[in-house]
N, C-alpha and C positions, 0 to 999 in steps of 0.2 A: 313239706311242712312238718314240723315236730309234734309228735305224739300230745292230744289234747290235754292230758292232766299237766302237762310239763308247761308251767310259765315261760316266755320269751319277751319278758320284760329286764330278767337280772341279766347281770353281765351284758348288757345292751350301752354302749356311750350314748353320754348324754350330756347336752351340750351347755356350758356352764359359762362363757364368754366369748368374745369374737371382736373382730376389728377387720377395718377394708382398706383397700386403696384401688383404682380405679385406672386405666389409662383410655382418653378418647380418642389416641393413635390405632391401641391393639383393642378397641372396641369390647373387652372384659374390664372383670371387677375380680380381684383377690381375698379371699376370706381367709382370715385367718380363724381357725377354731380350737377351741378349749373344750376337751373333755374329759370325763370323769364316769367312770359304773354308779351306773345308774340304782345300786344297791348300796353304794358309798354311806356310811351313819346307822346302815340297817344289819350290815354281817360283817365278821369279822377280818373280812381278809378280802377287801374289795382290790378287782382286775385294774392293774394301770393301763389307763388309755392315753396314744400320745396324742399332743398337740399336732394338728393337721390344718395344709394348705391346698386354698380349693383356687382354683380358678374358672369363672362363670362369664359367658362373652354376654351382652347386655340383653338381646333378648331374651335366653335362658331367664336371664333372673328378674327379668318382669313378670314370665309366667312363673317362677319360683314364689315371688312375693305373691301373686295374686292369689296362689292354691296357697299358701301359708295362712294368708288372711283371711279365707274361706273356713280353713279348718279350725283357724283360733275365734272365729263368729259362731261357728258351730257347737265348738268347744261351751263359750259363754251361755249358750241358751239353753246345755244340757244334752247336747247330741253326742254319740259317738260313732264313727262309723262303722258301717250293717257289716261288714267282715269282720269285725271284732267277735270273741265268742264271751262269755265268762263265766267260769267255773264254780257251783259251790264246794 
């Protein structure tokens, strides 16, 4: 883990769009993903991230969505998770 004064939020991709396609042959799904530095607007010389394809067989990404939507529920009520530290 990186030294605690040091943010690990910059230079992190961060995910800006996406698109799928699906086959109920090979039991996956394809994600297409759009990324960007996550400090993009904020410094001057933000990291190019490429565009990346994922492939996810359907289980996987039921539990993918279900922990997504847990942590965007959490997110909404003001939670963040206990691993997190934050600095002043």
């Amino acid at each position: 883990m990186p030294d605690s004064e040091e943010s690990n939020v910059g230079r992190m991709p961060e995910l800006t769009d996406f698109g799928m396609i699906y086959s109920a042959v090979g039991n996956i799904l394809v994600v297409d993903l759009v990324m960007k530095d996550s400090l993009t607007g904020h410094i001057n010389d933000p990291h190019p991230f490429p565009d990346m394809q994922l492939s996810i067989r359907a289980d996987m990404a039921r539990e993918l969505a279900a922990e997504l939507l847990k942590c965007a529920d959490a997110i909404e009520v003001g939670l963040s998770h206990p691993s997190l530290k934050f600095i002043d």
